[in-house]
Structures are given as C-alpha cells and as structure tokens.
C-alpha positions in Angstrom: 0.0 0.0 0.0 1.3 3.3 -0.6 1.8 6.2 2.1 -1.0 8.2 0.2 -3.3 4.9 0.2 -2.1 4.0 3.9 -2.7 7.5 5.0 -6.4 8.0 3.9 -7.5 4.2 5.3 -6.2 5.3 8.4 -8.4 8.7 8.0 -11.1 7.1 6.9 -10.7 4.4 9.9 -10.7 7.1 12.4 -13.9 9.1 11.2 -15.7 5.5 11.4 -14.7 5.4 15.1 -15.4 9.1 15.6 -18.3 9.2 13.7 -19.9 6.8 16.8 -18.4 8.1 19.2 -19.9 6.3 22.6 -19.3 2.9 20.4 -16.7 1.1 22.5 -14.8 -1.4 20.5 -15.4 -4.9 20.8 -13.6 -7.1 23.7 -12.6 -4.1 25.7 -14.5 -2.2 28.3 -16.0 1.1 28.9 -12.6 3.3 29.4 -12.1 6.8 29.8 -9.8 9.6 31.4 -10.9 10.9 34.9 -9.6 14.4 36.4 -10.4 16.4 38.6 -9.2 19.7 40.4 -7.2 21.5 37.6 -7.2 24.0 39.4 -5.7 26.6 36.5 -4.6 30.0 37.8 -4.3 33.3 36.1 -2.1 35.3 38.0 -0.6 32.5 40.7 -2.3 34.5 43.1 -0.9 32.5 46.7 2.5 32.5 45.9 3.0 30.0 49.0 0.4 27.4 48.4 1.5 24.8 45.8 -2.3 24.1 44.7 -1.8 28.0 43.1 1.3 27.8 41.8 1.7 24.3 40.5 1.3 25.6 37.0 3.5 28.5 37.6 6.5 27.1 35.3 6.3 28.2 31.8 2.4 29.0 31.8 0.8 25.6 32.3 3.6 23.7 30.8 3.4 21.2 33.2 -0.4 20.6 32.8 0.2 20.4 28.6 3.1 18.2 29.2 0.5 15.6 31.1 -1.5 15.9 28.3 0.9 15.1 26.0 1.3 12.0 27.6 -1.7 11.1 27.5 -2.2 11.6 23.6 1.1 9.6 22.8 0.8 6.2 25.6 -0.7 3.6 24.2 -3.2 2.8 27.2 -4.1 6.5 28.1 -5.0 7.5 24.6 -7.2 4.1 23.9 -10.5 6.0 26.0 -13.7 6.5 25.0 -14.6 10.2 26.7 -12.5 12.1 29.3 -14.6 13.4 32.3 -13.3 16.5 34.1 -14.8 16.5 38.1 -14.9 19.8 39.0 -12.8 22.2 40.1 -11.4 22.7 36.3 -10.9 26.8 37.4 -9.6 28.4 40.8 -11.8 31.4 40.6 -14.9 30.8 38.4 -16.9 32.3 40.4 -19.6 35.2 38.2 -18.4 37.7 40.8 -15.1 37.9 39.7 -15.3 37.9 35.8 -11.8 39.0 35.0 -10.1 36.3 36.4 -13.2 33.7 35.1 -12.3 34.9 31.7 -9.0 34.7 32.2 -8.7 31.0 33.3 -11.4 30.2 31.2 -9.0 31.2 28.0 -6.1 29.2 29.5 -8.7 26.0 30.2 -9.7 25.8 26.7 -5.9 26.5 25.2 -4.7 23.6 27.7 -7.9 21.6 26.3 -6.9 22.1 23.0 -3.7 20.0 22.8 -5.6 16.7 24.4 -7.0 14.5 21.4 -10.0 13.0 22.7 -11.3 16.5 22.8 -9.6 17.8 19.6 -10.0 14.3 17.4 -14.1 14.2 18.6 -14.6 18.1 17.6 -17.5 17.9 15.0 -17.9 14.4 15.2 -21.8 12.6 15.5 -22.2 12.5 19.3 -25.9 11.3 19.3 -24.9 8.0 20.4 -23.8 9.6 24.1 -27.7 10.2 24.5 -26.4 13.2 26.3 -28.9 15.2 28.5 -28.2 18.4 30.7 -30.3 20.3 32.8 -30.7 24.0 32.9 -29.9 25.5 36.3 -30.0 28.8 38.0 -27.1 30.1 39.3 -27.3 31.3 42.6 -23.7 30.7 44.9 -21.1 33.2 45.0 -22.5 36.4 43.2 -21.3 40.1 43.8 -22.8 42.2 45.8 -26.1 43.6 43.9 -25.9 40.4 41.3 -28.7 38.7 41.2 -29.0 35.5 40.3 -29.4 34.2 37.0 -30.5 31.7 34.7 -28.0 28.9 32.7 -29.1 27.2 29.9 -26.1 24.4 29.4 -24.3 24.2 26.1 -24.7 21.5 23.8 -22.3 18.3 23.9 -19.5 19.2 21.5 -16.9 16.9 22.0 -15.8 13.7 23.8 -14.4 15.8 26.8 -17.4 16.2 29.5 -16.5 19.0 33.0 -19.0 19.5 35.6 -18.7 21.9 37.7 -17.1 22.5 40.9 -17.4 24.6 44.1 -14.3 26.8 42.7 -16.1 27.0 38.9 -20.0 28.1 40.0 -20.1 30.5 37.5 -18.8 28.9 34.2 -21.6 27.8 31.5 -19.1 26.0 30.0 -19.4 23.2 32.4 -22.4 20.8 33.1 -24.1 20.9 36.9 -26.6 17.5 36.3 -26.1 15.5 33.3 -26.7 12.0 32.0 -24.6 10.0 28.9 -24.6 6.6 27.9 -20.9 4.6 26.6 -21.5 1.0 25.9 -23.1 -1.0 28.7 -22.9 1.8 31.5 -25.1 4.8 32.0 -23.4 7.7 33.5 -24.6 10.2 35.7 -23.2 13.8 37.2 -24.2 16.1 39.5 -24.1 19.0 41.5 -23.7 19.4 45.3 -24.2 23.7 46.1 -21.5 24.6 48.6 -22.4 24.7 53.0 -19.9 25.9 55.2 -19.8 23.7 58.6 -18.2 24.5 61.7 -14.7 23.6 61.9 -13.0 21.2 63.9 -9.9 22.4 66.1 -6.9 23.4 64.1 -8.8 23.6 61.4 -9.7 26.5 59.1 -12.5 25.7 57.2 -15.1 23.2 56.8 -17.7 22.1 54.0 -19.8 20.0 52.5 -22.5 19.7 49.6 -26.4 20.0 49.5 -28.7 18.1 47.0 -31.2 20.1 45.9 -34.5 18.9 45.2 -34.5 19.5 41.7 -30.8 17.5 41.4 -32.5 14.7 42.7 -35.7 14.5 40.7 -33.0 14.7 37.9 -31.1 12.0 39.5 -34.4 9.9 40.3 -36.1 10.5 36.5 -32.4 9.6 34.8 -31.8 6.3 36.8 -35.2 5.1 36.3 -34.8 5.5 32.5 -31.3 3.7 32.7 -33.1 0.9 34.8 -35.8 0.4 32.4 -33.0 0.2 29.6 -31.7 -3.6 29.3 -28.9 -3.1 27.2 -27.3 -0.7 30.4 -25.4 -3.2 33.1 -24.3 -0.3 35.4 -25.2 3.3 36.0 -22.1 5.1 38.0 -22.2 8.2 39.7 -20.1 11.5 39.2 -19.6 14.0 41.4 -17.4 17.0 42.8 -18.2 16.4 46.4 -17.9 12.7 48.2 -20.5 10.6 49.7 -18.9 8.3 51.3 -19.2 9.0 55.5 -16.8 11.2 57.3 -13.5 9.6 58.5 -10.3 9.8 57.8 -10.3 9.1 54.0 -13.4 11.4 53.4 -13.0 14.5 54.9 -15.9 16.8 53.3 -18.5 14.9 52.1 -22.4 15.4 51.2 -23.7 14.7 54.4 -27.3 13.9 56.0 -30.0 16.0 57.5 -28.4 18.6 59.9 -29.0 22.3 60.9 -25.9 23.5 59.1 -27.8 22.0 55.9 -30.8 23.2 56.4 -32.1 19.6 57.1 -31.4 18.6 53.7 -32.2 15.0 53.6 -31.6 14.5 49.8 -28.4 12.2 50.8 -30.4 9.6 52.4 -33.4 9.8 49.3 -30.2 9.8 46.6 -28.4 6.0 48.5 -32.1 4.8 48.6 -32.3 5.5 44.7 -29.2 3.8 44.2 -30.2 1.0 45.8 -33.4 0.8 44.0 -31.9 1.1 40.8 -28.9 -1.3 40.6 -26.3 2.1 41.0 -23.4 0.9 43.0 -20.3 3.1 41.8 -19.8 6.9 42.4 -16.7 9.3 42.0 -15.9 12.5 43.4 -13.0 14.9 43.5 -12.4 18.0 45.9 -10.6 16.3 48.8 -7.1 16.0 46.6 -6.1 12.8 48.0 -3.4 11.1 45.8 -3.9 7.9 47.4 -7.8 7.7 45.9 -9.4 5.1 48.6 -12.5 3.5 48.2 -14.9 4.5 50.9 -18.7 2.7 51.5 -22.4 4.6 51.2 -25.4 2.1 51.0 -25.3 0.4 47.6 -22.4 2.8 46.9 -18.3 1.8 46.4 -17.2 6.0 46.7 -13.8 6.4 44.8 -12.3 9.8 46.3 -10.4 10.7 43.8 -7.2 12.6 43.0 -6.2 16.0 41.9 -4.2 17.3 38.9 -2.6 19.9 40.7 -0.2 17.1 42.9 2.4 15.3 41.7 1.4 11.7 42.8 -1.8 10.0 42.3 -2.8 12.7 40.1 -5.4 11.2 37.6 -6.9 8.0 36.5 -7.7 5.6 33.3 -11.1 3.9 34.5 -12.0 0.7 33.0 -15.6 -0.4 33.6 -15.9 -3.9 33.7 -18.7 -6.7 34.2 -18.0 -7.3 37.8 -15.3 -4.4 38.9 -14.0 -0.9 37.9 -10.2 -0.6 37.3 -8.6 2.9 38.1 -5.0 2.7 36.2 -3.7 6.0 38.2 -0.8 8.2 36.9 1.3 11.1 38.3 1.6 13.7 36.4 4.2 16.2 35.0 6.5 18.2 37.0 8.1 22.0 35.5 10.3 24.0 36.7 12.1 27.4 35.4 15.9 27.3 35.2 17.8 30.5 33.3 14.5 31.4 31.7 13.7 27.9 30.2 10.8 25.1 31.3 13.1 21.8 32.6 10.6 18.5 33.1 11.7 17.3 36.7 9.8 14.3 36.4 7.3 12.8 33.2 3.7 11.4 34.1 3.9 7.3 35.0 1.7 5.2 36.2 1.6 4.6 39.8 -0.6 1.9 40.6 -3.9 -0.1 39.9 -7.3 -0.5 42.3 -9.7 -2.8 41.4 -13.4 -1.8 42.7 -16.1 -4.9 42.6 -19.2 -3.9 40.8 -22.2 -6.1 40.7 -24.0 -5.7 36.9 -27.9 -4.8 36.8 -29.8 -8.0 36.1 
C-alpha cells in the first residue's frame, strides 16, 4: 500500500470510530480519562500554596506536558470520553469575571492540545444520548448580582467537566447530566457549597447539598437507565464525596443537619441507588493522591485525586462486568531554570485498584 493509500484508510478508519463516538470497540470495556481539580490560575495569586502555583512554570507547561502524555501512551490515549470533576478553574466564580475569563481562556488552550477533545470536535455525538439540565445560578455572586438563569451548552466533544465549588459561575461546564458509553449509563451532579463549623486546628469546613430538583433529575435519569436492558451499570459523578466522614473522606455530602438546612436529599439519593442497581460513584475535591475507596449504602465511593499534585494525580477507568479498574498516573513536573521550562519528572503510572461492581440483572 502506498503512504497516500495508507494514509487515507487510516483517515477514513478514524472518522468510522469518531463518527460513533460512545461505540466502544469490541472485547474491551468502557474506558475513559478521569480528572479532577485543575485548578488553572491566572495570575498565581498565593505564591505560597502549591495548589496555586503548581502551574507557575512556563504558563501551564506542566499541565500540557501531562496531556501530551496522555495523547502519545498507548493505554491512556485508547478511552472512550475524558470526564473532568470539578474544580477545572480556581476562581470561576460570576463575581469575579476577569479572572473567570482569564482562566477560562487558559482552560480551553490547555484543552486544545488533548486529542479525545480535539479528534471528537464535530464528530456525531448522538450516540452519548447526552442530557443536561438547565440551572439557575445562585452561589457566589457580587454584591447587587442577582442570580441568573443557565441554559447548558450543547455536547461538543468527547471531553465532559461538571462543575465544581471553585467554577459556579462557568456555563461551559455541566451541573446535572446523564450520557450513555457502551453497557454503562453515566450520571453527574451537583452538590451547592455549605460551610460547617470547623473542627480544632482547622480552618475551614464544607460539605455539599442536594437540591431537590438535582434529585428529581437523578431519580427521573436512573429510572430510564433501569428500564434500559442493554445498560449493566449506572455510576455516579460527582465534585463532592459521599462516602461518610472519616479519615479518608473528609468533606463529604452529608445527612440531614441544621448546618444544611435539614437537607435530607443524601439519604433519598443511597435509597435510589439502591433501587436502581447504582453501586459506583466518584468525586474529587478532597485532593487525595492515594484515591481510597470509601462505602455509602449500595455505593463503592472512589475519592479521587487532583491534577494539581504530583502523585496519584489522575486516573484511566476501565468499567468492567463485575469491577471498575482505576489505572492511576502522576503527572508532570516544570520548573524554570535560566529562563527555560526543565521536566523534573514525566507522568507514570503509579498503581492499579480494582473496585467490585455487581451488573444490573
């Protein structure tokens, strides 16, 4: 065959693939990128805490770098979606948009050199069955903003972000949405922000609320991806953890209490699951490279990772008939010597946790 012939099989090839995009190719598993906590920074505000300056070095470099990886290993570039967790900005917040702008540019530059976003640009995504509900913002506004409504943009690639407590104001990213891949219905939501008291030594503590509207999304989604036979597990996304309190979960959603207004939408949400065959859910915000595996009702709770640390700093998930595989990586490390961005250290894998699942039916 020659180069030209070779070259436009291969292109053909891949707009097959891309052109069903949620089609997962036979004998492998659901797969896909998880991250969470980006983080990106503007102006490297806190000079003295790392999660701020992490990207520091050569603009990002660090962050592209990962991605780079990603794109050219053999394992990481074989997924079907990448799902971002929250936390994709440090200061999306409507009040302050200047710096939302700002880190929203740098977001989608970064974005832009990771292929399963790029190659999946104006490709047929109808196969995702993608749905995302409209929302009202209402956290974090200036003084005198009132709040305001969000109609979520259309799915336009195979890279999916929800949004965060640090990203409130971006309509980029989704607060409750739904897609299908394969065998396994997905589901991600939103948890608003609720301070709690906190403990000695401590600075701050939080948590997440379910609002009733999240969870008659949450109830009317599962109950389609029940009903659906071809679906053998519906897993759960989102910023915040579920998982009780302890020492692995530090912030979690958590039940019926004064400081949440009595907001009881945990208990109804593990009940759903249970009713529904749901039995995996992942979450970001606690930053814990070590990504343990914590238990709520029906629910395995993977706390996940963040981008902005070195170790433990993102995962390949495999989805398969009776477990979930999390392939986790650290990432890049830059520094600045004489003017110039040195790699201290390239992304490598760093271990492998197997989850059980049990499939629907």
């Amino acid at each position: 065959m020659t180069g030209r012939r070779r070259f436009l099989a291969g292109a053909a090839a891949f707009g097959a693939l891309a052109g069903r995009a949620a089609a997962v190719p036979p004998g492998r598993p659901v797969k896909f990128l998880f991250m969470s906590d980006t983080h990106i920074e503007r102006d490297f505000w806190e000079h003295d805490h790392p999660v701020y300056t992490c990207w520091k070095p050569g603009n990002h470099a660090a962050l592209v770098r990962t991605y780079a990886f990603i794109n050219e290993d053999p394992f990481c570039r074989d997924v079907d979606f990448a799902f971002f967790c929250g936390d994709q900005l440090n200061t999306g917040y409507s009040r302050a948009q200047a710096e939302l702008d700002a880190e929203l540019a740098i977001w989608r530059r970064t974005l832009a050199t990771l292929d399963v976003h790029t190659r999946s640009l104006g490709c047929d995504l109808s196969s995702f069955r993608f749905v995302s509900r409209p929302w009202t913002c209402r956290e974090n506004l200036g003084r005198g903003q009132k709040p305001f409504d969000v109609t979520p943009p259309p799915l336009t690639s195979r890279a999916i972000a929800i949004q965060g407590n640090h990203d409130t104001g971006v309509a980029d990213f989704h607060r409750d949405c739904a897609f299908t891949c394969g065998d396994t219905r997905f589901l991600a939501f939103f948890a608003s922000y609720v301070g709690l008291p906190p403990p000695p030594g401590k600075k701050y503590h939080s948590t997440g609320a379910i609002s009733d509207a999240t969870l008659a999304f949450l109830e009317r989604e599962m109950a389609v991806a029940a009903a659906d036979p071809a679906i053998r597990h519906i897993v759960l996304f989102c910023h915040w953890a579920i998982a009780p309190a302890g020492r692995d979960f530090v912030h979690p959603i958590i039940d019926a209490c004064p400081s949440n207004r009595q907001n009881d939408n945990r208990r109804r949400l593990l009940a759903l699951c249970a009713r529904h065959g749901c039995d995996l859910f992942i979450n970001g915000h606690e930053h814990n490279d070590a990504w343990p595996v914590g238990r709520a009702g029906p629910l395995a709770d993977v706390n996940g990772g963040t981008v902005t640390s070195e170790k433990g700093a993102f995962a390949v998930v495999e989805i398969h008939a009776d477990h979930a595989r999390f392939t986790v990586y650290d990432r890049a490390v830059a520094e600045e010597r004489n003017g110039a961005v040195v790699y201290t250290r390239l992304p490598a894998r760093r271990f492998v946790r197997d989850v059980p699942l049990r499939p629907r039916g």
